[in-house]
BAFI-3210 file (N, C-alpha, C; in Angstrom, 3 decimals, decimal comma, padded with zeros to 6 digits):
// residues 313
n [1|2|3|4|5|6|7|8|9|10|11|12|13|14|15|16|17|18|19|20|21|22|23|24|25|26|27|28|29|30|31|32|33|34|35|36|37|38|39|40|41|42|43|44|45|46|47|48|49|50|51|52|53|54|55|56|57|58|59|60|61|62|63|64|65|66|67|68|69|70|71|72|73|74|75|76|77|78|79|80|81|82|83|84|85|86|87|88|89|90|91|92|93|94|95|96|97|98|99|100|101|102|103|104|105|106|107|108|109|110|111|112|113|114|115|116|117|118|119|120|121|122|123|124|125|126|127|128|129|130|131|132|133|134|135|136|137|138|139|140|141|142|143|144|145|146|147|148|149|150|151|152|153|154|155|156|157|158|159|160|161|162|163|164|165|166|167|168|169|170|171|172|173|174|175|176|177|178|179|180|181|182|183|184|185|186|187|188|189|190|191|192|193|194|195|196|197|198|199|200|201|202|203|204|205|206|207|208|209|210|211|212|213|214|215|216|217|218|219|220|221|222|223|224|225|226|227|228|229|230|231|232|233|234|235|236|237|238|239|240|241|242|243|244|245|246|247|248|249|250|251|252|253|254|255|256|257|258|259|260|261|262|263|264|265|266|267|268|269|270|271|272|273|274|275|276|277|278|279|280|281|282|283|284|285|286|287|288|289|290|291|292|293|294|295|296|297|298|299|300|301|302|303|304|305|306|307|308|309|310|311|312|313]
n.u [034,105|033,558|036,928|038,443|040,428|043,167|044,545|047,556|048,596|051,744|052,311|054,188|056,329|057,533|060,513|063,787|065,493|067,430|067,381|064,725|064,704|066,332|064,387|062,059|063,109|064,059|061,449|059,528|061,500|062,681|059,938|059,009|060,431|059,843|057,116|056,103|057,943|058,197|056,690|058,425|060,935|059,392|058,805|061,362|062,539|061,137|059,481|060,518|058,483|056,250|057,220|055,600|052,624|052,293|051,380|049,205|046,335|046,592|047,379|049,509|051,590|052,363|049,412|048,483|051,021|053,418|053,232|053,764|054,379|056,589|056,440|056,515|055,070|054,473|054,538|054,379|054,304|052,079|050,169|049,489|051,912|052,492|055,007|055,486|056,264|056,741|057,455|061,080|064,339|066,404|063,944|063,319|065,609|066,200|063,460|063,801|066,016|064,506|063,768|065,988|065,672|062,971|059,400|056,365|054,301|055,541|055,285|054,811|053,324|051,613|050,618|048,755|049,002|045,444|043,485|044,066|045,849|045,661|046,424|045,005|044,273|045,583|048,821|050,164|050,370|052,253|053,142|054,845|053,645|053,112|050,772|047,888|046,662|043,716|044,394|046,112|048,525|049,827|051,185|050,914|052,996|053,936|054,585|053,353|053,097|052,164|050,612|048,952|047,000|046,441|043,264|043,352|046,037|046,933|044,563|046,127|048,584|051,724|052,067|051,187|053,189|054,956|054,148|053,566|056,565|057,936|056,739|057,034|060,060|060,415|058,722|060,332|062,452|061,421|059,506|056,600|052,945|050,800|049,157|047,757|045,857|043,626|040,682|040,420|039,396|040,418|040,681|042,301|041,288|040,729|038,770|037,255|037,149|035,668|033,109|032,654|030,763|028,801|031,183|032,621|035,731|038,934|042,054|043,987|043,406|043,316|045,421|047,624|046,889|047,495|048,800|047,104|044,754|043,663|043,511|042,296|041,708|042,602|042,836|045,978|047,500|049,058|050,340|050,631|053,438|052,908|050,347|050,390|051,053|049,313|047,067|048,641|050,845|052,856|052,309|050,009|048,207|048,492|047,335|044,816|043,829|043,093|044,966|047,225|049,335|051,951|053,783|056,879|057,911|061,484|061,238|058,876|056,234|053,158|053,180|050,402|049,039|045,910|045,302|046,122|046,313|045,279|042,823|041,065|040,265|037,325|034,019|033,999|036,607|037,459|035,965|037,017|039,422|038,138|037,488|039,793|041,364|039,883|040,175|041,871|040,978|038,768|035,880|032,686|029,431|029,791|028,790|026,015|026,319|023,935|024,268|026,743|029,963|032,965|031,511|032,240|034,970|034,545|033,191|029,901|029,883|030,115|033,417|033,966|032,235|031,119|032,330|033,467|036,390|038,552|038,652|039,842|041,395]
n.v [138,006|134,830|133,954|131,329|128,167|126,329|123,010|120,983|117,928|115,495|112,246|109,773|106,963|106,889|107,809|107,067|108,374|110,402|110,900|111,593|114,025|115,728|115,980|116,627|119,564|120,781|120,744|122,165|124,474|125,125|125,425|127,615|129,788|129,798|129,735|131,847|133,594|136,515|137,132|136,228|137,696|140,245|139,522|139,419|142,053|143,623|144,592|143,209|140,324|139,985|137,655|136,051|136,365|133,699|132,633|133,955|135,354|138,553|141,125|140,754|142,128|144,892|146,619|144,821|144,118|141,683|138,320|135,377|131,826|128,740|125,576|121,636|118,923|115,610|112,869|112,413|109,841|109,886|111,583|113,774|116,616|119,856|122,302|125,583|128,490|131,969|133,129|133,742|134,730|132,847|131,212|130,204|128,726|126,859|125,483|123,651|122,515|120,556|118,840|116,890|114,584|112,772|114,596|114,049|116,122|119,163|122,347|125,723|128,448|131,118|134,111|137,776|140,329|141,917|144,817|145,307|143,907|141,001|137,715|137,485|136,650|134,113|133,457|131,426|127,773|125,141|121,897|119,162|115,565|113,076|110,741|109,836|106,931|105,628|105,398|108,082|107,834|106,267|106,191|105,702|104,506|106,640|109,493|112,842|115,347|118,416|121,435|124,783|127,385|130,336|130,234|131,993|132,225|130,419|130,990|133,166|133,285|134,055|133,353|130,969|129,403|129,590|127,903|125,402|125,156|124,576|122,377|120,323|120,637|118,954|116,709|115,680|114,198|111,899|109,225|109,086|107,830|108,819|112,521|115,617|118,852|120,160|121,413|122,703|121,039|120,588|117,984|116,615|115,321|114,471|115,520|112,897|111,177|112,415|112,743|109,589|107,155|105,849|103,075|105,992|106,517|107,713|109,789|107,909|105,593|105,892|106,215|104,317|102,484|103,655|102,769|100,872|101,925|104,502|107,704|109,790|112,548|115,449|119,166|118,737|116,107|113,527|110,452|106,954|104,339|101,817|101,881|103,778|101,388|100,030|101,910|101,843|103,657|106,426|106,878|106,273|107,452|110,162|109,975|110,116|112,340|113,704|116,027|118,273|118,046|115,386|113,707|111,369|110,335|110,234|108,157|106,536|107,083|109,168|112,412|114,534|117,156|118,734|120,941|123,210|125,912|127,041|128,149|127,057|124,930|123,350|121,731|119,530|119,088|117,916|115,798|114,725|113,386|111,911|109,932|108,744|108,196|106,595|103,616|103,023|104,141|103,892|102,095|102,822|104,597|108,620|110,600|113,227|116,798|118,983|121,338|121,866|123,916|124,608|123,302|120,307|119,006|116,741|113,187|112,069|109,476|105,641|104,631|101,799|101,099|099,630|101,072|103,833|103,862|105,346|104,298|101,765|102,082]
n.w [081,816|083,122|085,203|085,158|086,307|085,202|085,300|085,201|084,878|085,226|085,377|087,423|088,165|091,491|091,651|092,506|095,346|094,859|092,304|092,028|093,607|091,814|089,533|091,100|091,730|089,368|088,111|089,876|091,010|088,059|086,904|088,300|087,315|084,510|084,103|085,749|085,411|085,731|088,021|089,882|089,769|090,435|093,282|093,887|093,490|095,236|098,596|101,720|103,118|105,679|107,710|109,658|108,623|108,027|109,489|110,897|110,599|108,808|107,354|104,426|103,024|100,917|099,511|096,640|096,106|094,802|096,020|098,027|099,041|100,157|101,280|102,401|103,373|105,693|106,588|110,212|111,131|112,761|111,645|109,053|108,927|108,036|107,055|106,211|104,248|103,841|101,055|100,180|098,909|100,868|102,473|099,630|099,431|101,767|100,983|098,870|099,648|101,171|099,581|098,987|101,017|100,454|101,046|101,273|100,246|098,175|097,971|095,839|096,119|094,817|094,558|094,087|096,045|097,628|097,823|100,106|101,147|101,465|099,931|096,915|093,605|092,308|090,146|089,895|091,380|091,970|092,376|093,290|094,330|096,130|095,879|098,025|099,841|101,234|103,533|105,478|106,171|104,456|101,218|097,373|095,072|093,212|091,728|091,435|089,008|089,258|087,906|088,188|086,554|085,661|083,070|080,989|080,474|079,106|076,713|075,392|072,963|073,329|075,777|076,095|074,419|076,401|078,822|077,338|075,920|078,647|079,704|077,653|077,612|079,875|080,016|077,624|079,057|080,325|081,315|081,135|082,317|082,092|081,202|081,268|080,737|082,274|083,091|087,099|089,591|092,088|093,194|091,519|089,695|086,122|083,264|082,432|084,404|086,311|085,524|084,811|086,175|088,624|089,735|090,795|090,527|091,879|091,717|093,319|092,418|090,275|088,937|089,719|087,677|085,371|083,548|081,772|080,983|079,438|081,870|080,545|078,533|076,255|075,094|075,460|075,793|077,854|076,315|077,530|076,405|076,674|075,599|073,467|071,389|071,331|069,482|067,822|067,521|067,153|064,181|063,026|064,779|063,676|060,959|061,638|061,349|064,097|065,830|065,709|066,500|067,287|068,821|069,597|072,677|073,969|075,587|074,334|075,179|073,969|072,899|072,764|070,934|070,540|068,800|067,054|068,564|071,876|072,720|070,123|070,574|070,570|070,688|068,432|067,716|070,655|069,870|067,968|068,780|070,876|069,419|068,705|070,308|071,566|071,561|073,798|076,139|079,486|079,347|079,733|080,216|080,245|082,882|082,147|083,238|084,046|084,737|085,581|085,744|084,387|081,456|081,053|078,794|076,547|075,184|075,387|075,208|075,542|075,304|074,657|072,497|069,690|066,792|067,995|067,335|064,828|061,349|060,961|063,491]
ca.u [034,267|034,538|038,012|039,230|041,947|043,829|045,492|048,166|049,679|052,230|052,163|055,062|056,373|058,054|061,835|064,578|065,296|068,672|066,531|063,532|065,837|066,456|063,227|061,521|063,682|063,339|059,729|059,673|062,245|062,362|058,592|058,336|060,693|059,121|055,593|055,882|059,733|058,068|056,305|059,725|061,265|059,101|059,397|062,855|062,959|059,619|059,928|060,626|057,001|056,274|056,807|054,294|051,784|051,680|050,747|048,154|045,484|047,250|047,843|050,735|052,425|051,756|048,692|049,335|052,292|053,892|053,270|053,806|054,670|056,714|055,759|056,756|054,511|055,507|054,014|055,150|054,040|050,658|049,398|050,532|052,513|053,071|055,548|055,832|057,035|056,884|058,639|062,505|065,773|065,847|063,134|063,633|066,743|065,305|062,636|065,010|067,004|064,080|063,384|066,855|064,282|061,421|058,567|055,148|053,847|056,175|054,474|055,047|051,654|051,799|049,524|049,145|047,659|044,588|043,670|043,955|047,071|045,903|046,384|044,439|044,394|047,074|048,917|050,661|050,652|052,998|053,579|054,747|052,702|052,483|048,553|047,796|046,118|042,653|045,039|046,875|050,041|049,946|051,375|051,287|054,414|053,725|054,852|052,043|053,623|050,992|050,023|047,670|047,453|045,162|043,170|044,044|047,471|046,436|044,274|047,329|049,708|052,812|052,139|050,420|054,043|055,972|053,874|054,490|057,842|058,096|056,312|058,163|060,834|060,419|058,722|061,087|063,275|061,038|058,707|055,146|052,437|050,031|049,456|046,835|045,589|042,119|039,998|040,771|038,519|040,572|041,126|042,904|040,309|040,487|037,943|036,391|037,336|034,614|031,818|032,443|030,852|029,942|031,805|033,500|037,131|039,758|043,681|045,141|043,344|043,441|046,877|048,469|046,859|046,917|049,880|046,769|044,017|044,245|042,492|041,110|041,989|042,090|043,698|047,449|047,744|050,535|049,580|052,252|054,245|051,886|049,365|050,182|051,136|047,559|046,783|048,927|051,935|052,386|052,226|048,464|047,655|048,763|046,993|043,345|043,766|042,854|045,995|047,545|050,926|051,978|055,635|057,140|058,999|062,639|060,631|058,441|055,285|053,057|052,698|049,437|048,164|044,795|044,893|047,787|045,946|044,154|041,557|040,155|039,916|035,855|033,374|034,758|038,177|037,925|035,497|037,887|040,300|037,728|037,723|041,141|041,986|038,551|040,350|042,564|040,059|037,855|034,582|031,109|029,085|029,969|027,027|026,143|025,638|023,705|024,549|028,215|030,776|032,884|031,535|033,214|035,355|034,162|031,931|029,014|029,370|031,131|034,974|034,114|030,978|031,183|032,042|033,991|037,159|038,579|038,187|041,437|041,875]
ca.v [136,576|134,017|133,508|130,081|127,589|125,090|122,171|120,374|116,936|114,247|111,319|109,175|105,716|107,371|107,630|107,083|109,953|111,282|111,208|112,574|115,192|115,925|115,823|117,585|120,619|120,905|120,794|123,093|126,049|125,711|125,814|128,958|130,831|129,647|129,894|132,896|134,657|138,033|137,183|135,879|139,284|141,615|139,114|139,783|143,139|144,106|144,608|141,937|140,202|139,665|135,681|135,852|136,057|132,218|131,815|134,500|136,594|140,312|142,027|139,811|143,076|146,296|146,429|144,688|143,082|139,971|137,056|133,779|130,576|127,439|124,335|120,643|118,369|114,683|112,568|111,659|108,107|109,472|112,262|114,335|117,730|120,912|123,433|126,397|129,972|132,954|133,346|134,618|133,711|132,085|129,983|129,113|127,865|125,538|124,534|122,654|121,074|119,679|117,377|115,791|113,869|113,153|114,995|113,513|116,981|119,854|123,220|126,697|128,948|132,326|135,516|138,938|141,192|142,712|146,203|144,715|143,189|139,626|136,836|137,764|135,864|133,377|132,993|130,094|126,854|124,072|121,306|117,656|115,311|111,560|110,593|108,964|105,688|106,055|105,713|108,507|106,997|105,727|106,837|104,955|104,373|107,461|110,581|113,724|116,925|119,415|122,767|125,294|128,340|130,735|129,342|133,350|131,956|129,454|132,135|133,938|132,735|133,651|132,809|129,313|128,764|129,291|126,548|124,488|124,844|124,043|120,898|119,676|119,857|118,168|115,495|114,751|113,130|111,159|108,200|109,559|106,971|109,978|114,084|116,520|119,626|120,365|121,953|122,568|120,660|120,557|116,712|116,015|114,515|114,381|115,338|111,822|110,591|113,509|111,866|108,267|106,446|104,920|103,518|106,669|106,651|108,832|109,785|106,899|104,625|105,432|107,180|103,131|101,768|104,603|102,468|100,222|102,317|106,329|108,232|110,882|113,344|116,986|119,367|118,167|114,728|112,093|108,690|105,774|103,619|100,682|102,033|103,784|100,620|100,010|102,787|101,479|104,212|107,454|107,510|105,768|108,565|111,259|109,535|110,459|113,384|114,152|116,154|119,393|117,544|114,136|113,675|110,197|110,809|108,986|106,962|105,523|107,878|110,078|114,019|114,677|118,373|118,428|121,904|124,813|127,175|126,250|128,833|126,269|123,197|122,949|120,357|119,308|118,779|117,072|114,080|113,711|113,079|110,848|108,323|108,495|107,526|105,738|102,170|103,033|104,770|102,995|101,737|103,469|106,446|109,727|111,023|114,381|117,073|120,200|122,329|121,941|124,845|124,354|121,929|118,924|118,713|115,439|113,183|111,502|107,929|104,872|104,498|100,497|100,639|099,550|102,335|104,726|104,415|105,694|103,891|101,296|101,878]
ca.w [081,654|084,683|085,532|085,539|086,518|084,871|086,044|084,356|085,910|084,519|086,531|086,432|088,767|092,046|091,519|093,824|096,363|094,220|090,862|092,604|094,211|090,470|088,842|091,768|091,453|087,578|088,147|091,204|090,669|086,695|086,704|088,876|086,480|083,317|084,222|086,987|086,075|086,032|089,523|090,700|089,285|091,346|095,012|094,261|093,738|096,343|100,200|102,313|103,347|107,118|107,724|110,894|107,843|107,099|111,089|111,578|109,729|108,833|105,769|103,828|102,691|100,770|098,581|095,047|095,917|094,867|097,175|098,257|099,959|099,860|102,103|102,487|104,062|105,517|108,157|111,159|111,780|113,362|110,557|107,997|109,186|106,666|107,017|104,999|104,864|103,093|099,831|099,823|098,972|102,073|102,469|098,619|099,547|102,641|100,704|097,881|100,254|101,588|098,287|099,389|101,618|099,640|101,355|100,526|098,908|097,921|096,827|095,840|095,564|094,485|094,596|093,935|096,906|096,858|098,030|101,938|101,480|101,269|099,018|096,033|092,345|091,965|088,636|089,661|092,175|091,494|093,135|093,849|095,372|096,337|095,968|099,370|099,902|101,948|105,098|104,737|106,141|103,312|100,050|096,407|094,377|091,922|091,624|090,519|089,104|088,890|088,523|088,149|086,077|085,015|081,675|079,983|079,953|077,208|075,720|075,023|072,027|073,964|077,198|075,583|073,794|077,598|079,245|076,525|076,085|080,273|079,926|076,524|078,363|081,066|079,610|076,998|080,242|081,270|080,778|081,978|082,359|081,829|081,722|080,075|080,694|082,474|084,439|088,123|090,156|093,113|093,509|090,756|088,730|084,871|082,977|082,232|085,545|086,929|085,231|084,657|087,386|089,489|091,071|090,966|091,048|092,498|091,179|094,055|092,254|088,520|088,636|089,656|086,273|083,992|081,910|081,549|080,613|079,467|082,098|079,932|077,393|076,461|074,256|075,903|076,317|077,814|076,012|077,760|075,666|076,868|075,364|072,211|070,374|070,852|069,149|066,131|067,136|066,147|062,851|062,973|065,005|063,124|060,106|061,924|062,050|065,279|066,752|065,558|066,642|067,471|069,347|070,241|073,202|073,550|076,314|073,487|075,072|072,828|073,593|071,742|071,290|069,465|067,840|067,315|069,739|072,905|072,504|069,295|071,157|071,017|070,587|066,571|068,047|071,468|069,523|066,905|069,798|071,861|068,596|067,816|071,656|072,263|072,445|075,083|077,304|079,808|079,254|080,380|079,310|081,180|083,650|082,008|084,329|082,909|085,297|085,636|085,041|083,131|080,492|080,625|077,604|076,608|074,538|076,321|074,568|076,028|074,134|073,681|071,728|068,059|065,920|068,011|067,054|063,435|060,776|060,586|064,559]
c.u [034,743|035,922|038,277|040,000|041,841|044,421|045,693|049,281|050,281|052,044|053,191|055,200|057,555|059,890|062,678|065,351|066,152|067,364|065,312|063,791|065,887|065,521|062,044|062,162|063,812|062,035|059,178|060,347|062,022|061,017|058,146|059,094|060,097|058,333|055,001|057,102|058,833|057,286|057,508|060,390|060,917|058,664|060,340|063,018|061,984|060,124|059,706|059,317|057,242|055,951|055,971|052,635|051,507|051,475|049,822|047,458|046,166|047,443|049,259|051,407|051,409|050,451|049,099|050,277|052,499|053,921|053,594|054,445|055,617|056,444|056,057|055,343|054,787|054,493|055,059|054,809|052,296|049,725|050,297|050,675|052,993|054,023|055,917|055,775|057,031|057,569|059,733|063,456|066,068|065,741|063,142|064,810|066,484|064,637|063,251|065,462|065,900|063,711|064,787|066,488|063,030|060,329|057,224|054,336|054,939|055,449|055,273|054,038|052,371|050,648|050,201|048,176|046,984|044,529|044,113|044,999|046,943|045,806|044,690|044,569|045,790|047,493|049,633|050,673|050,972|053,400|053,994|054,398|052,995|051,369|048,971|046,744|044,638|043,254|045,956|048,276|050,982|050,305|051,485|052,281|054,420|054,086|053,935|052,900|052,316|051,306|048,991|047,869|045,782|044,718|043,709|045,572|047,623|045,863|045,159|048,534|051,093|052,803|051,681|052,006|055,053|055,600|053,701|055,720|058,187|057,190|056,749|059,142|061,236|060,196|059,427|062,149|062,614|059,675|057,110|054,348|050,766|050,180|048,558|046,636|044,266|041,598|040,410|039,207|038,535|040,742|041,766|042,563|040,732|038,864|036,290|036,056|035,691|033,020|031,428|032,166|029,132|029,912|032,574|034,992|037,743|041,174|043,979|044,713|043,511|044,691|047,489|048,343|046,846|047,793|048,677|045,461|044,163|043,272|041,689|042,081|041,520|042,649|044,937|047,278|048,847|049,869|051,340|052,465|053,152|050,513|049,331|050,754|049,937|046,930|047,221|050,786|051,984|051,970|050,448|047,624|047,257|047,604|044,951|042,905|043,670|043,301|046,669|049,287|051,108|053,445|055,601|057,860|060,491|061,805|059,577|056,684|054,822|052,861|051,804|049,026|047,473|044,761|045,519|047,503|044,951|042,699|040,658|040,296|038,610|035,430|033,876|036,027|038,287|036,633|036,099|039,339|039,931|037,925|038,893|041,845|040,866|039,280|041,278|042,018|039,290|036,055|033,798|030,920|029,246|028,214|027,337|025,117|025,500|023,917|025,904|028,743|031,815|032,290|032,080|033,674|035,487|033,176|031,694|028,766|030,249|031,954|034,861|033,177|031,944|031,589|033,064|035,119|037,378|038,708|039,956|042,198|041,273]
c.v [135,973|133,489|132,228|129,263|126,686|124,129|121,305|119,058|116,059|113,504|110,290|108,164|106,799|107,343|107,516|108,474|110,679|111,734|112,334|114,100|116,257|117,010|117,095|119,445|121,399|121,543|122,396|124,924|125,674|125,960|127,292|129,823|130,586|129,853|131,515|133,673|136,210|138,258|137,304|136,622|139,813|140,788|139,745|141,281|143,888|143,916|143,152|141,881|139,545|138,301|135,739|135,781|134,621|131,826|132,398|135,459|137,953|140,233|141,115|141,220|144,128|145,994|146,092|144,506|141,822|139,341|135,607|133,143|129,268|126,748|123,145|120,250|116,809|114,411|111,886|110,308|108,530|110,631|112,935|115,874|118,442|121,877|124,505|128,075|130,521|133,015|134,153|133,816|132,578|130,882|129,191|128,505|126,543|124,738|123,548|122,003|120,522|118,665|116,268|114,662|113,523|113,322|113,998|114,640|118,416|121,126|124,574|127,466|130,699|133,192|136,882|139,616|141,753|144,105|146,091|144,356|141,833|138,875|136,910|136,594|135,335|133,253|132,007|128,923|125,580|122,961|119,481|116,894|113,586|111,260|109,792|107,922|106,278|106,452|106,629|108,713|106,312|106,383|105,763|105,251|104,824|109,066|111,469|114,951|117,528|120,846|123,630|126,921|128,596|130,229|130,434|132,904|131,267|129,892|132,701|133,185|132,768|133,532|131,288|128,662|128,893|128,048|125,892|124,446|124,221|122,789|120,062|119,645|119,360|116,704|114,720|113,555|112,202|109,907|108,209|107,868|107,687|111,371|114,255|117,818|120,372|121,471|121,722|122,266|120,325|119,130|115,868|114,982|114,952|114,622|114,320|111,201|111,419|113,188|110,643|107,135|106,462|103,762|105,181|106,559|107,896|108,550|108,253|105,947|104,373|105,670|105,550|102,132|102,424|104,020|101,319|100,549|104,091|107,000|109,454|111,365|114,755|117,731|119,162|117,010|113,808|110,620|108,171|105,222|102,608|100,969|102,940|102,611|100,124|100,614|102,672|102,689|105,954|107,991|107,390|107,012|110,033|111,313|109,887|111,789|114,565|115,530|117,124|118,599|116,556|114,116|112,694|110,528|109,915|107,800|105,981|106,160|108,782|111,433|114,267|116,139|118,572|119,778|123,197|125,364|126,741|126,772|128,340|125,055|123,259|121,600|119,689|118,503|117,412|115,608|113,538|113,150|112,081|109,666|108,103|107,742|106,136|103,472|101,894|103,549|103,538|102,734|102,232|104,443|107,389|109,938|112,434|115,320|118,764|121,488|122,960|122,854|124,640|123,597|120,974|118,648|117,314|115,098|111,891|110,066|107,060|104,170|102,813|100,068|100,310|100,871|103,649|104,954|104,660|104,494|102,912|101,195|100,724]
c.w [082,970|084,299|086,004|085,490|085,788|085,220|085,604|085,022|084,604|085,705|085,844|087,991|089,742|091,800|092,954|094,267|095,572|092,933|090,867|092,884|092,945|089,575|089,407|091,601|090,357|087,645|088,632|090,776|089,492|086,246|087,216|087,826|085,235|082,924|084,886|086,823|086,143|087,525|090,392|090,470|090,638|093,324|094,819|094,610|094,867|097,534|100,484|102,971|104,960|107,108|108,733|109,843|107,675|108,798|111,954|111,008|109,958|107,544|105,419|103,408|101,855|099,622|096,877|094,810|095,259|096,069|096,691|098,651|099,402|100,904|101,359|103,398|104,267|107,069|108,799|111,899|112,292|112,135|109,996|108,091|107,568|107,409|106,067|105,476|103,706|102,545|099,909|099,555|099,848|102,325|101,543|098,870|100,376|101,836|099,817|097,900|101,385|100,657|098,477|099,869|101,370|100,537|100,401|099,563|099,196|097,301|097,127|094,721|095,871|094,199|094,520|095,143|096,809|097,413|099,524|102,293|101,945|100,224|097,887|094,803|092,229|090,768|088,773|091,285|091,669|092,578|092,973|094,386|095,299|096,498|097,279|098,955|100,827|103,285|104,531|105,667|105,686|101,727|098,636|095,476|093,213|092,116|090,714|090,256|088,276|089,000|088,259|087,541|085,576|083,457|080,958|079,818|078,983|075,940|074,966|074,344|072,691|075,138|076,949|075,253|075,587|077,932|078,749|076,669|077,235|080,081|078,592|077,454|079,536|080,747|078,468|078,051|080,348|081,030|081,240|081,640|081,789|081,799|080,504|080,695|080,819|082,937|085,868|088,603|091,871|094,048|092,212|089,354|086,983|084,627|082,769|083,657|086,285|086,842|084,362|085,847|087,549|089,214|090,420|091,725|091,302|092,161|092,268|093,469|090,652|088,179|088,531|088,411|085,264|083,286|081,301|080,625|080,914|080,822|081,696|078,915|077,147|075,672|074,190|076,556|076,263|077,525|076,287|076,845|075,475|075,783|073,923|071,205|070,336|070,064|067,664|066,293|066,309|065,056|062,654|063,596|064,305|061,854|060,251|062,043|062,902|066,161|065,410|065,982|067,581|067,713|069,866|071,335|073,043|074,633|075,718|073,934|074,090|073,606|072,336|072,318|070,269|068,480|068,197|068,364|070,802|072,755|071,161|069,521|071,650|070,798|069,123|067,013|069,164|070,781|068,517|067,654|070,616|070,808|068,344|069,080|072,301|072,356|073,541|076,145|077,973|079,507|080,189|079,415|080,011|081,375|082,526|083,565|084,228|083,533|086,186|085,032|085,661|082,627|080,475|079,188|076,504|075,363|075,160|075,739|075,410|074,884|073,553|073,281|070,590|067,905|066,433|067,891|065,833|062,851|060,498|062,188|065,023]
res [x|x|x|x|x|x|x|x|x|x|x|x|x|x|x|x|x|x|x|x|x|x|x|x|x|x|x|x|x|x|x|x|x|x|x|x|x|x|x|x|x|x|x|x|x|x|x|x|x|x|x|x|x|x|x|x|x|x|x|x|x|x|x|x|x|x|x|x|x|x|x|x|x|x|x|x|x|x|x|x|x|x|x|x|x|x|x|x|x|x|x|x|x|x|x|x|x|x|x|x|x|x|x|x|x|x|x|x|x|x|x|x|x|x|x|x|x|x|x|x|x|x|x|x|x|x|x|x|x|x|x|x|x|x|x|x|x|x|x|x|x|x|x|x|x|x|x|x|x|x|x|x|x|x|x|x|x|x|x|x|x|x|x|x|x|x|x|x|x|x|x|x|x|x|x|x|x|x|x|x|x|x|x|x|x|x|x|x|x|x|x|x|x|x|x|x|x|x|x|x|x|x|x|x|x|x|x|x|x|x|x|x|x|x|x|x|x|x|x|x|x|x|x|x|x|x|x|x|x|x|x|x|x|x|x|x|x|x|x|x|x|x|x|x|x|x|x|x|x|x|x|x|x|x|x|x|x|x|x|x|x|x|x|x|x|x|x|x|x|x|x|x|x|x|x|x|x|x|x|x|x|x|x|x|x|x|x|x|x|x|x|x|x|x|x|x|x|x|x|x|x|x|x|x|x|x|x|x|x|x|x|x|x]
***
């Protein structure tokens, strides 16, 4: 079976540097032990990895090791500089107290080595990010927490209930504007976002109105405040059956997950999810595109015809 990634963002209104400081660090370190503690186990206990690795092709350490990196990145008035360094006590310590300062992206990517001793299959990359503007001197006034995980981790009942639990609580704090659970596509795209167009949009531009319109949907979805009283509120939701579980947060957001186990979120599921959300989505018909892998988890109608939402929405 092809092996592929996941990638799971909230998106929330940038906070101020203490909060951020906060939030980022939560995200950051409690995500790597939650998602990755048995990676972050065997760094700890595994030889120390040669830092000249993140500045010049060589073997990262012994075959089938634990690996990996943290890195800040942050411009300096004329482009945008990264620094980052091989995973240890250490460097995790540096990197931490660089969110004191809000960096424009914050990450920590992880691998296992392969027979060569380089960066092999990752099971986790997490990170913080400010979407940039076209100039990218430019940053918009949003905060992205993402990451990326293999999809077998969803496959898997208790590895499905960790990264849950790690994104319950996180987002009970906090007042998202969005967040679901896709396909990695490598720009941050949503499902719908991928083939609704054109124009084709991009996260800097849908991420600043998503309290206005959902940008997509998937088996884990953040619906804003703004936008589920459109919807009628949780209970209206619940009432469509759509959704395997329906949570208000205290911020007045919904956490929608369409069906107990990820591994039965097919076609049945995500269209009783497109009508149940279809008046908060944007208008068009997705391109289909038959030779796309994955599938786009989707259905190919546009959300403000007649008819598609439930019956009472």
């Amino acid at each position: 079976m092809r092996r592929r990634t996941l990638y799971a963002e909230i998106n929330v209104e940038r906070p101020e540097p203490a909060a951020f400081e906060q939030l980022a660090r939560s995200w950051l370190d409690g995500g790597f032990t939650a998602l990755a503690g048995a990676h972050r186990q065997a760094l700890a206990a595994g030889p120390a990895l040669p830092p000249e690795a993140m500045r010049r092709s060589m073997p990262c350490g012994p075959p089938h090791a634990a690996w990996g990196f943290v890195s800040v990145a942050r411009h300096d008035g004329r482009r945008l500089r990264s620094s980052g360094r091989v995973i240890s006590d250490r460097s995790t310590a540096w990197f931490l107290r660089q969110l004191a300062d809000p960096p424009r992206t914050a990450t920590i990517g992880l691998s296992v080595l392969d027979e060569h001793g380089y960066p092999g299959p990752s099971p986790l990359r997490i990170t913080v990010d400010h979407p940039e503007l076209l100039d990218p001197r430019e940053a918009i006034d949003w905060t992205v927490l993402s990451f990326e995980i293999p999809e077998a981790d969803l496959l898997d009942p208790g590895r499905q209930e960790a990264v849950l639990g790690f994104l319950h609580g996180i987002t009970d704090g906090l007042d998202p504007s969005y967040g679901n659970i896709t396909y990695r596509d490598g720009l941050g795209k949503t499902g719908l976002e991928r083939t609704l167009g054109p124009p084709w949009r991009f996260p800097y531009e849908t991420v600043p109105t998503s309290r206005q319109a959902l940008r997509g949907y998937d088996w884990w979805t953040l619906c804003p405040k703004e936008l589920a009283g459109r919807l009628g509120g949780a209970d209206a939701l619940r009432v469509t059956g759509a959704f395997h579980e329906v949570t208000e947060l205290p911020s007045g957001a919904l956490r929608l997950q369409a069906t107990d186990h990820y591994r039965d979120y097919g076609p049945e599921a995500w269209t009783a999810v497109f009508r149940a959300l279809a008046p908060v989505l944007p208008p068009g018909v997705p391109k289909y595109f038959p030779h796309a892998e994955p599938v786009e988890r989707i259905v190919y109608r546009d959300a403000s015809a007649p008819g598609q939402a439930p019956a009472g929405g």
